[in-house]
PyMOL commands that place a pseudoatom at each C-alpha (Angstrom):
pseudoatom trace, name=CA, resn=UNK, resi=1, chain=A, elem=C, hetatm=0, pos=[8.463, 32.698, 6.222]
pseudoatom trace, name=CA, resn=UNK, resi=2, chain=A, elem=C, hetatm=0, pos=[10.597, 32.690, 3.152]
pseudoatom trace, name=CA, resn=UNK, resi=3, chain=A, elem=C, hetatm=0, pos=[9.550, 31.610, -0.218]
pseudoatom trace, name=CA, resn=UNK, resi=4, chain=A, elem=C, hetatm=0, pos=[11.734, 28.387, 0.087]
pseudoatom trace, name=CA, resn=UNK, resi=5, chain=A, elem=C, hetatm=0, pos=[10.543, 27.713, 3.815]
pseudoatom trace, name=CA, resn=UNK, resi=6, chain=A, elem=C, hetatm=0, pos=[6.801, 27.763, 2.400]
pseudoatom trace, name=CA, resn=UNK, resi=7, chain=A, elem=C, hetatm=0, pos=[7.151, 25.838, -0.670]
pseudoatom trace, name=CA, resn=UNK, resi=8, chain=A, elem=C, hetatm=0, pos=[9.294, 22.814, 2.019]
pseudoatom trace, name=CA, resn=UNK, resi=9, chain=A, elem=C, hetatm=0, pos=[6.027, 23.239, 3.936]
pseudoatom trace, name=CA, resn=UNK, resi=10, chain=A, elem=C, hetatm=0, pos=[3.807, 22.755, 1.589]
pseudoatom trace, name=CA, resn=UNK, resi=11, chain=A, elem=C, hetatm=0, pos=[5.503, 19.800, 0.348]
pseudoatom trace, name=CA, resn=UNK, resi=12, chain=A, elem=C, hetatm=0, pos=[5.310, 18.339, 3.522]
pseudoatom trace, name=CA, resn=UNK, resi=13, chain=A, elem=C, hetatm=0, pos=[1.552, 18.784, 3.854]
pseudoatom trace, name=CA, resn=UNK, resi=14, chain=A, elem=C, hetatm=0, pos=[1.163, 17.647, 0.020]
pseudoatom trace, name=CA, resn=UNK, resi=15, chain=A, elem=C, hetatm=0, pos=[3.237, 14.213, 1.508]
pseudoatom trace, name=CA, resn=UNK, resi=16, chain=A, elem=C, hetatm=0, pos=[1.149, 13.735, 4.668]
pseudoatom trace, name=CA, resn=UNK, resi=17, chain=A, elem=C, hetatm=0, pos=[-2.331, 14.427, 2.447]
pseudoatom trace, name=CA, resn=UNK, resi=18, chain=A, elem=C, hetatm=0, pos=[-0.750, 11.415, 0.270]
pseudoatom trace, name=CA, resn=UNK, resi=19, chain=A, elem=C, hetatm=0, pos=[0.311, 9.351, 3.505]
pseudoatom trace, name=CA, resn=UNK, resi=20, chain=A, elem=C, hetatm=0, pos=[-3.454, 9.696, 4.772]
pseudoatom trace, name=CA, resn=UNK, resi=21, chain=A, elem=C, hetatm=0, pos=[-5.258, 8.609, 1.987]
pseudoatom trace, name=CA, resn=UNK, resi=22, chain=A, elem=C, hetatm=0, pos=[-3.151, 5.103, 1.748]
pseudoatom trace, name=CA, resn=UNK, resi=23, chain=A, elem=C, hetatm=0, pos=[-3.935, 4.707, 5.323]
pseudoatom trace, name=CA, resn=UNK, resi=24, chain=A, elem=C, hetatm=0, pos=[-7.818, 5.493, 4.659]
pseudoatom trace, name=CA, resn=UNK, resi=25, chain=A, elem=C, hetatm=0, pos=[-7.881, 3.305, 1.883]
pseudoatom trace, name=CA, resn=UNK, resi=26, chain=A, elem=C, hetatm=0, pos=[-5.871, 0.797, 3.687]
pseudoatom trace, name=CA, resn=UNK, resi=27, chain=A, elem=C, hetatm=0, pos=[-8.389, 0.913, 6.753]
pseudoatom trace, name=CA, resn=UNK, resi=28, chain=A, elem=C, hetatm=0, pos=[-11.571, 0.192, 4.155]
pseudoatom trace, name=CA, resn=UNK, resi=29, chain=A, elem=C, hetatm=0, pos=[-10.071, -2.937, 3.426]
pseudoatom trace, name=CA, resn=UNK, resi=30, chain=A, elem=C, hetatm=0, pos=[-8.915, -4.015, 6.575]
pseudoatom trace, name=CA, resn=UNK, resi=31, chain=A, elem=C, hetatm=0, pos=[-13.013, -2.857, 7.821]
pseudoatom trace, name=CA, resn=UNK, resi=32, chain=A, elem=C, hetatm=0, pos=[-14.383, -5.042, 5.009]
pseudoatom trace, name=CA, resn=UNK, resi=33, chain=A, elem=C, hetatm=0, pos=[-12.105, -8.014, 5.209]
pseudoatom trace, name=CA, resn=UNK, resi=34, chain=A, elem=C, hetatm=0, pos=[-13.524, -7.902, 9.212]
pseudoatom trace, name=CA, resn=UNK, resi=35, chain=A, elem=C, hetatm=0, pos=[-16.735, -7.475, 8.098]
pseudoatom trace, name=CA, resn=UNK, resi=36, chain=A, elem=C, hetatm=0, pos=[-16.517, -10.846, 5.699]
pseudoatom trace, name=CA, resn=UNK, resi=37, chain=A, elem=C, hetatm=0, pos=[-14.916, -12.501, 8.858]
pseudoatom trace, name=CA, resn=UNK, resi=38, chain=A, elem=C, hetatm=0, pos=[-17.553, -12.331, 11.162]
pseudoatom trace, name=CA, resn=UNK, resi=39, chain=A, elem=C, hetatm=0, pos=[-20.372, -13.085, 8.717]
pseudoatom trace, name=CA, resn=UNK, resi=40, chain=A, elem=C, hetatm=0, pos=[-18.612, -15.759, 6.991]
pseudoatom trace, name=CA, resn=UNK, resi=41, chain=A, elem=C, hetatm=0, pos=[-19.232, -19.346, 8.703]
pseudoatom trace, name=CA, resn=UNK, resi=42, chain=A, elem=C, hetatm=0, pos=[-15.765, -20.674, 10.253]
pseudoatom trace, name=CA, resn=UNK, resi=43, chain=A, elem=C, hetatm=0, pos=[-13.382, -22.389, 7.935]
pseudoatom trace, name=CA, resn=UNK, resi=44, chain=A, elem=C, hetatm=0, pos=[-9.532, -22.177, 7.436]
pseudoatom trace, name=CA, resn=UNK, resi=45, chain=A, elem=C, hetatm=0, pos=[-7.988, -18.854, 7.183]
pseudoatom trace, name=CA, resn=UNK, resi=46, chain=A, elem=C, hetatm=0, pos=[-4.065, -18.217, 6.950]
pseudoatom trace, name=CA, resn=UNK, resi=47, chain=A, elem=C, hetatm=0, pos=[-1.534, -15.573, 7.578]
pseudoatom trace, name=CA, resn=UNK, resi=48, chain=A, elem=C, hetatm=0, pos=[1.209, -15.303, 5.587]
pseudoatom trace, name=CA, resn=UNK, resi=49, chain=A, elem=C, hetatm=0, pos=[4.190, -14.991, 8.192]
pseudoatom trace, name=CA, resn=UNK, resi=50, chain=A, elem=C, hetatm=0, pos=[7.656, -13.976, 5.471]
pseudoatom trace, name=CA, resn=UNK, resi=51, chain=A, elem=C, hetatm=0, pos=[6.979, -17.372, 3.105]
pseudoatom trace, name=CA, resn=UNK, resi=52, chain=A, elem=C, hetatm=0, pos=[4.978, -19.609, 5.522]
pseudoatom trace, name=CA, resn=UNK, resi=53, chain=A, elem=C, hetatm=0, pos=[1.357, -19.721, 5.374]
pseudoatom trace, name=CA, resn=UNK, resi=54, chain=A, elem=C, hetatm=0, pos=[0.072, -20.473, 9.017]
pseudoatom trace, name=CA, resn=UNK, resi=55, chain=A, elem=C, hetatm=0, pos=[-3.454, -21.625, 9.907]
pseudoatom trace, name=CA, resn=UNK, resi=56, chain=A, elem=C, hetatm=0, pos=[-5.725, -18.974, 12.732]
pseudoatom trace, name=CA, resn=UNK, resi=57, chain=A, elem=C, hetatm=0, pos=[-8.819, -18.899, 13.732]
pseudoatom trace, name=CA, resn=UNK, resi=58, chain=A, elem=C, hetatm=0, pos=[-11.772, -17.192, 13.224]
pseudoatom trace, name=CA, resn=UNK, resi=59, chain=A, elem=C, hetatm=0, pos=[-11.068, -15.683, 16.647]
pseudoatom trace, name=CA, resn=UNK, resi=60, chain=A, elem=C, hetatm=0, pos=[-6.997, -15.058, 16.080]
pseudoatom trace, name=CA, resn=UNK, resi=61, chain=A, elem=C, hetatm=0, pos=[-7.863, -13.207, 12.535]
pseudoatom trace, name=CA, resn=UNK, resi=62, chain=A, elem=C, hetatm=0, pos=[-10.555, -10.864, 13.908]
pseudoatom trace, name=CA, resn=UNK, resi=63, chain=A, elem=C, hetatm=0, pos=[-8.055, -10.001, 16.692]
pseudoatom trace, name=CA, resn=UNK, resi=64, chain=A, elem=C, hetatm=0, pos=[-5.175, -9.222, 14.263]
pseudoatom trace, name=CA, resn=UNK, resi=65, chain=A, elem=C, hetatm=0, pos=[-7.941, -6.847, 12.610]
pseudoatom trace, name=CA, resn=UNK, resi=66, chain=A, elem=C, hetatm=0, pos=[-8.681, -5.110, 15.547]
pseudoatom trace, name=CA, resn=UNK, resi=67, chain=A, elem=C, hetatm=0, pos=[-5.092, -5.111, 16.414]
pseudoatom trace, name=CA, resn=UNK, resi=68, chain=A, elem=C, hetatm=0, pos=[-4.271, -3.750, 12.455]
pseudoatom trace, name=CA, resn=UNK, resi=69, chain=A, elem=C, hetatm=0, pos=[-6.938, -1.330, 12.568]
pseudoatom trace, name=CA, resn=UNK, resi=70, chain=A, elem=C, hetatm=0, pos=[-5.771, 0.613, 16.353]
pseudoatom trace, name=CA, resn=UNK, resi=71, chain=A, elem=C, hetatm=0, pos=[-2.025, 1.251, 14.781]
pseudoatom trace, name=CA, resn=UNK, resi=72, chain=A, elem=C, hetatm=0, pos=[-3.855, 2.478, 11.722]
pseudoatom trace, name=CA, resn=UNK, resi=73, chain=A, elem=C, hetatm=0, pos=[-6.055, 4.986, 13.795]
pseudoatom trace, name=CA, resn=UNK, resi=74, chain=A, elem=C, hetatm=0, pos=[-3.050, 5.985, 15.459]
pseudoatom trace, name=CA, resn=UNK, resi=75, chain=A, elem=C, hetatm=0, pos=[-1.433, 6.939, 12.571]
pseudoatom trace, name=CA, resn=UNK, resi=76, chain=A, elem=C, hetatm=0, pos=[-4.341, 8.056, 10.859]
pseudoatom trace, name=CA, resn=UNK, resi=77, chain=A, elem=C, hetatm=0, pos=[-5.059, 10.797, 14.561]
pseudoatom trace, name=CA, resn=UNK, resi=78, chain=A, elem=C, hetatm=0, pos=[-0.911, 11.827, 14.208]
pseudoatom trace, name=CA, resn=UNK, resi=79, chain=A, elem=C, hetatm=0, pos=[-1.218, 12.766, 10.485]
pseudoatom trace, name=CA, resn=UNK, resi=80, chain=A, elem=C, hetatm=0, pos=[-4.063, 14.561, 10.855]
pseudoatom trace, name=CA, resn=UNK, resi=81, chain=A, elem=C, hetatm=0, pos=[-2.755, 16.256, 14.108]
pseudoatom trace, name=CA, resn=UNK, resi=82, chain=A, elem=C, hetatm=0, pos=[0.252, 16.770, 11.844]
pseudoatom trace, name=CA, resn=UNK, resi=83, chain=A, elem=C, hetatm=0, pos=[-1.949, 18.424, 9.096]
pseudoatom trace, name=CA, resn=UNK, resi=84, chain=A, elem=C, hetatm=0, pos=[-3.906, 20.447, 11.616]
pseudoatom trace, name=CA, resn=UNK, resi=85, chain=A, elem=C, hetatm=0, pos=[-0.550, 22.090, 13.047]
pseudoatom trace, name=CA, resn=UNK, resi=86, chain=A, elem=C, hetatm=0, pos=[0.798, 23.208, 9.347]
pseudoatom trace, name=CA, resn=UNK, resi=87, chain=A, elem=C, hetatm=0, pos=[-2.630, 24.408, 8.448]
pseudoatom trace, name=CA, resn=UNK, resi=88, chain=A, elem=C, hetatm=0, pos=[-2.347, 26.830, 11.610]
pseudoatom trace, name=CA, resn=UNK, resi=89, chain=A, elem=C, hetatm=0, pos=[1.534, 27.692, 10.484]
pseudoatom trace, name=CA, resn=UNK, resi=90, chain=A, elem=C, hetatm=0, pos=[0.574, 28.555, 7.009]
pseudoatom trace, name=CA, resn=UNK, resi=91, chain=A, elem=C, hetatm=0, pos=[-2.935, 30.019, 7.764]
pseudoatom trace, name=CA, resn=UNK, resi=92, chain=A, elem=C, hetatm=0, pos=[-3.287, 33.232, 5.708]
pseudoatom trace, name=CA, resn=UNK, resi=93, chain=A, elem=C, hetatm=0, pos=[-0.294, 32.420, 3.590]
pseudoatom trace, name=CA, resn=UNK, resi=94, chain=A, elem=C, hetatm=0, pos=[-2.177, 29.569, 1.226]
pseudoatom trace, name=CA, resn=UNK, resi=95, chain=A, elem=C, hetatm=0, pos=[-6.245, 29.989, 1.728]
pseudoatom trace, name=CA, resn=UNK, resi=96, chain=A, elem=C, hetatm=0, pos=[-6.496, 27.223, -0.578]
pseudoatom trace, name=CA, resn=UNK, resi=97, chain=A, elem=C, hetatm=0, pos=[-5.304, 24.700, 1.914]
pseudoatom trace, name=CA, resn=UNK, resi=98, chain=A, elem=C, hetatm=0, pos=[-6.562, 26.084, 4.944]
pseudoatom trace, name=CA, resn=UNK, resi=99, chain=A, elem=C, hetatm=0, pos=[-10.241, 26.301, 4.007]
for i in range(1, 99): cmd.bond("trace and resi %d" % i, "trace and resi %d" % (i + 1))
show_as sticks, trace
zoom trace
């Protein structure tokens, strides 16, 4: 691997250790705005659908949680599969990385 090929590489990894921590932070929130859904008492909740505002329920906003929180894990599992795979390519090239 060529000086140039590394360096794209690297920059790749450097991208996809950015892309993962949005999606980890962006999990948190979506965890603790679940958590303050089921131990909040029921009232009115919206979702903002373009510039409407529609009314849910209790029931309708902890499954569009659950339902935001999957596709995050799934992205979350194919960046870090992603990761994994140029750790192996450029194992012994950077050590820093790979530890």
């Amino acid at each position: 691997m060529n000086r140039e090929e590394l360096l794209k590489k690297l920059a790749e990894y450097s991208g996809l250790r950015r892309e993962l921590a949005v999606l980890l932070s962006e999990k948190t929130e979506l965890e603790e705005a679940k958590r303050l859904i089921e131990k909040s008492t029921p009232r009115r909740i919206y979702r903002f659908l373009g510039p409407l505002a529609v009314e849910i329920t209790m029931d309708e906003a902890k499954q569009y949680l659950d339902e935001r929180l999957e596709i995050l894990e799934l992205r979350i599992k194919k960046i870090e599969e992603l990761m994994k795979a140029l750790r192996e390519e450029l194992k012994g090239k950077i050590p820093a990385i790979v530890s």
